[in-house]
N, C-alpha and C positions, 0 to 999 in steps of 0.2 A: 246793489243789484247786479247779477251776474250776467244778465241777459242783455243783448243789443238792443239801443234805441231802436224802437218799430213805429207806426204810425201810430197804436199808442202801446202803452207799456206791457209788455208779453211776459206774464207770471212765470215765476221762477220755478213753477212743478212742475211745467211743460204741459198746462192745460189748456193754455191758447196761442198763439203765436199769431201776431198782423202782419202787415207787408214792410220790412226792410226798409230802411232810410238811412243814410249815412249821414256820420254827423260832420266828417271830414272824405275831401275827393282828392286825387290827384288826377292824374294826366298823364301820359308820355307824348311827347310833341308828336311823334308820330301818330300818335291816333288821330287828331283831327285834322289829317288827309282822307281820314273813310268819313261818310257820312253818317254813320251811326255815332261817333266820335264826337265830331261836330253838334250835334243834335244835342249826346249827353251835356258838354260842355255850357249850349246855351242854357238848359234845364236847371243846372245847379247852380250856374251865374244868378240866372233870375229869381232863384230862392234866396240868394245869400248866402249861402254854403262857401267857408272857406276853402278857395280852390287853388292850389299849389301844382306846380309842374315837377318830374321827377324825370330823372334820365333814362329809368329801365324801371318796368314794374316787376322787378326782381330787387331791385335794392331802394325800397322805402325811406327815408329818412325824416323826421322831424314830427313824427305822431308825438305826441305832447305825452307825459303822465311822470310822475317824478320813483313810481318806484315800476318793477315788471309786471307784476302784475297790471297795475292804472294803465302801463303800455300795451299791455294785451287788449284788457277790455276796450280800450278808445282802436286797436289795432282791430277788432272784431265789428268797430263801428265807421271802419274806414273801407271805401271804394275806391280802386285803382283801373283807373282804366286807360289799357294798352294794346299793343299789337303783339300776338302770338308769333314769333319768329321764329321759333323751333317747330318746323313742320313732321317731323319724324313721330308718329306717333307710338304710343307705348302698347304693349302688349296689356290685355287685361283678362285673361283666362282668372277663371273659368267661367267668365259673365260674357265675354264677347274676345273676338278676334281683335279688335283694338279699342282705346279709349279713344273720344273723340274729346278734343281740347278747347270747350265754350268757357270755361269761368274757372278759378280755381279761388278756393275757401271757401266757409259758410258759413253766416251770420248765425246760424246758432250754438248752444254751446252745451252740447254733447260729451259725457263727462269721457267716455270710452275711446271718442272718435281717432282713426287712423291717422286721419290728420295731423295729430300731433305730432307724429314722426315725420311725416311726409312733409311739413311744409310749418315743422316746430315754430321756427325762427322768424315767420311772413304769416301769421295768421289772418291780414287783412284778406278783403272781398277783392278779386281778380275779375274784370272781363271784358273777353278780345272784344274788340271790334272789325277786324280782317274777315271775316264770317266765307265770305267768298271764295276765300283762299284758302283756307281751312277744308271746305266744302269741295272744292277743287283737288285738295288732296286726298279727303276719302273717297273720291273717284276713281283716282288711281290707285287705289288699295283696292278697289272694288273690282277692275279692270285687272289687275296684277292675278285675283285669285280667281278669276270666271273659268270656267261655269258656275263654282260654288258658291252659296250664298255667305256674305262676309258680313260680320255682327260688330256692332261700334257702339260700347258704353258712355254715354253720353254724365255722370255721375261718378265719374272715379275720383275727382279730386273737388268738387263742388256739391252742392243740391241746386241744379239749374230751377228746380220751379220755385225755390225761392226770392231768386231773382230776374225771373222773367217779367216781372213790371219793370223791372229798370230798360233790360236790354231787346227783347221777343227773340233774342237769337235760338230759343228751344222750337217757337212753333217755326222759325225759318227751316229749321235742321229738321223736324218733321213733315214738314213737307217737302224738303230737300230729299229725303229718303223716303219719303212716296211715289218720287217717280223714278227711283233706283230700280229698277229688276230686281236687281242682284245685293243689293243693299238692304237692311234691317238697321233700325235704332232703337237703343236700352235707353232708361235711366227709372232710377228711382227716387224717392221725394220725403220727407216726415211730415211737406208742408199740404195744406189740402187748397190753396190760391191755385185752381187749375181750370176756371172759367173760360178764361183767354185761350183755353189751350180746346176746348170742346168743338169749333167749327174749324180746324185745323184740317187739311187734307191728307188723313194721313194713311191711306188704301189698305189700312189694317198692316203697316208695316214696320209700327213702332210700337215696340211692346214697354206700357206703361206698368210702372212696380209701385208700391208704395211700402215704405219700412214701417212693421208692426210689430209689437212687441207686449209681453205682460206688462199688466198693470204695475208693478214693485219696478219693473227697469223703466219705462215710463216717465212714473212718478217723480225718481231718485237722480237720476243722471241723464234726461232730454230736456233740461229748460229751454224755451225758447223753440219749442217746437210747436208743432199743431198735435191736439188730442185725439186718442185714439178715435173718438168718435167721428170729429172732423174728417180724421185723413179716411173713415169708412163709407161715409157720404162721400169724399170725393170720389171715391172708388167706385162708386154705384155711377154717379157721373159719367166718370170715363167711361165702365162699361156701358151705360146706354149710350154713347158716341160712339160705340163701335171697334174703340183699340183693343187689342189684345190685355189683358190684366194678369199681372204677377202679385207675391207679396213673398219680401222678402225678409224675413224672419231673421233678425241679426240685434246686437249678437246676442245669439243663446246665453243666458247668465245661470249658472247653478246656486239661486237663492234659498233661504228657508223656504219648503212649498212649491219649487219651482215646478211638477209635476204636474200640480194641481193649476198650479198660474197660465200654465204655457195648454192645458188642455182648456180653462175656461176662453184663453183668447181664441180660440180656433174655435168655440162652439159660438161664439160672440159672431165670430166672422159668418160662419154657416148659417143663425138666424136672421142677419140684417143684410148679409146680401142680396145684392139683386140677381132674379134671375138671370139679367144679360151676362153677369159677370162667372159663372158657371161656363160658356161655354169654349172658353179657350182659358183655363186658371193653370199659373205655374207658380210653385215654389222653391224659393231656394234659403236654405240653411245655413249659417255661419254662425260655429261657435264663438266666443268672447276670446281676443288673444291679446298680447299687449308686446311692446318691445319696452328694453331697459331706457330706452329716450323719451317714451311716451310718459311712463310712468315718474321718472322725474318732471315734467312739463305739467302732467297733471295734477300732480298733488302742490305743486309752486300755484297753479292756477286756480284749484280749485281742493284749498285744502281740508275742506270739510267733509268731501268725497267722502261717498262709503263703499266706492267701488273696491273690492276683492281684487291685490294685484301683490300677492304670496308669491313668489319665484318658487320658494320650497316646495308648493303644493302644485306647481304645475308642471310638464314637460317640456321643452327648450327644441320649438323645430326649425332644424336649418330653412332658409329663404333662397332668395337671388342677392347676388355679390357677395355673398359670405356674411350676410347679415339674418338675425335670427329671429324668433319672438317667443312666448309663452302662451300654450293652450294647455287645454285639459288634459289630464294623463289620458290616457288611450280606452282603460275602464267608462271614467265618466264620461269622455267623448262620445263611448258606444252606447253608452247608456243615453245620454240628448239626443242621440241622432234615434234611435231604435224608438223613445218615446214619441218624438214628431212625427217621425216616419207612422207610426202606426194610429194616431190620431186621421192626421190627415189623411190616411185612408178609410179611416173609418167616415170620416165626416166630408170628407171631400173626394169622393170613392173617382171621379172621371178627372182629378187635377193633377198636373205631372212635378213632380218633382225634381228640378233640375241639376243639386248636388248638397253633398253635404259638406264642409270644409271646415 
């Protein structure tokens, strides 16, 4: 089975996903000087969870499995928790002015995911416990660019509501950025566990997204997610709580039909939403791109994949540091973007769309 232990067993087509449980934890000595640290520690003590210490939760050592792959999967079923000591946060355009740094990895296993490159070698579950300090420093991002409102994706290198039963450091940081002026919080989710998150104080200043997609990409490459229908109820949720509501449409896949795929999901969205969720709707766009790192990692991890990853068929755009990746030639790109584009205003005539990339 490809998907991580959950509370109970979360099917491999990606039609349900439960809450997260590791079956292995570490530590960094330094986390339990904070009290959320402390707190985690007695929790898996008192389950029994084999609990081992680690020097940096940057260099992992002794996840069991005798081939790479068995180290993966037991590595996707491992929590690490430590102290964020690189305050410097990253840039995250075109979603927000910086990423903010709560967890990194994500317990499920998305055949596409960025991740792969980003953090190939460390696929376990990351998450800080310095919360304070972290929160301390997007202050001064905050203060650094005033007047201006400054935006911090909370989702670049995690899916924080997948693991916010372990940690609540997501409703901390939204109500942390409730009483910011000048401060905004992103994140996005596949997961629909967003109950905890509903009396959260968040003065309408954290714009909740959820990642939707057709049924064929779905199906084929999000196991261990929560289903479309799921993550649309929670969507109704949040917007009756009041947040702002996004849907971030990634990544675009050019499958057999995908014209027809990608306009039933958007008429899906427009008969089941709720009216609260009309009134502040934003979209954003990302086609499918891969790097030559990803593509090795994922076909070693998951080599049944039927994910499309032809270098020949696609275009090669330079990045940041001289590092590159593969999208659509320019044609089909324009063609994905001009299709969504013009559904979603057909069917979602007052919802802003925020970019296409």
């Amino acid at each position: 089975m490809e998907t991580t232990r959950l509370n109970k067993a979360a099917s491999t087509d990606g039609s349900e996903a439960n809450l997260f449980e590791p079956d292995f934890v570490f530590f960094e000595p330094a986390a339990l000087d904070y009290p959320l640290g402390r707190e985690l520690y007695r929790r898996y003590k008192q389950r029994g969870l084999p609990i081992r210490m680690t020097t940096s939760h940057n260099q992992v050592r002794g996840i069991p499995g005798e081939t790479e792959v068995q180290q993966y999967r037991n590595a996707k079923r491992t929590l690490v928790v430590g102290v964020r000591k690189t305050l410097k946060f990253e840039p995250s355009k075109p979603s927000a002015e910086y990423a903010l740094p709560l967890a990194t990895g994500c317990a499920a296993h998305c055949h596409y995911c960025y991740l792969n490159t980003n953090i190939g070698t460390r696929p376990y579950v990351r998450v800080y416990v310095n919360t304070d300090e972290i929160f301390a420093q997007a202050e001064r991002y905050i203060r650094e660019r005033a007047p201006r409102i400054t935006r911090f994706e909370a989702a670049c290198t995690s899916d924080p509501v997948g693991i916010e039963h372990i940690t609540g450091n997501l409703k901390r940081a939204i109500e942390f950025f409730g009483n910011q002026p000048l401060g905004r919080l992103r994140f996005v989710t596949k997961f629909h566990h967003v109950d905890s998150l509903l009396d959260a104080r968040h003065n309408k200043q954290t714009r909740f997204r959820f990642s939707m997609n057709a049924d064929y990409v779905i199906k084929n490459f999000e196991p261990g997610t929560s289903s479309f229908e799921q993550r649309l109820e929670a969507a109704g949720k949040v917007a009756r709580a009041g947040y702002p509501l996004g849907f971030i449409l990634a990544p675009l896949y050019r499958f057999d039909g995908w014209e027809a795929g990608y306009t039933d999901l958007l008429k899906r969205l427009r008969q089941q939403l709720v009216p609260e969720a009309m009134e502040d709707l934003t979209f954003e766009l990302i086609q499918h791109r891969f790097t030559t790192v990803a593509k090795k990692l994922i076909l070693q991890r998951y080599p049944k994949t039927r994910l499309e990853m032809n270098e020949a068929e696609r275009k090669y755009k330079w990045g940041k540091y001289g590092r590159g990746k593969y999208v659509y030639p320019d044609e089909q790109a324009k063609e994905l973007q001009a299709h969504l584009e013009r559904e979603i205003a057909r069917l979602f005539p007052q919802a802003k769309i925020e970019y296409f990339t």
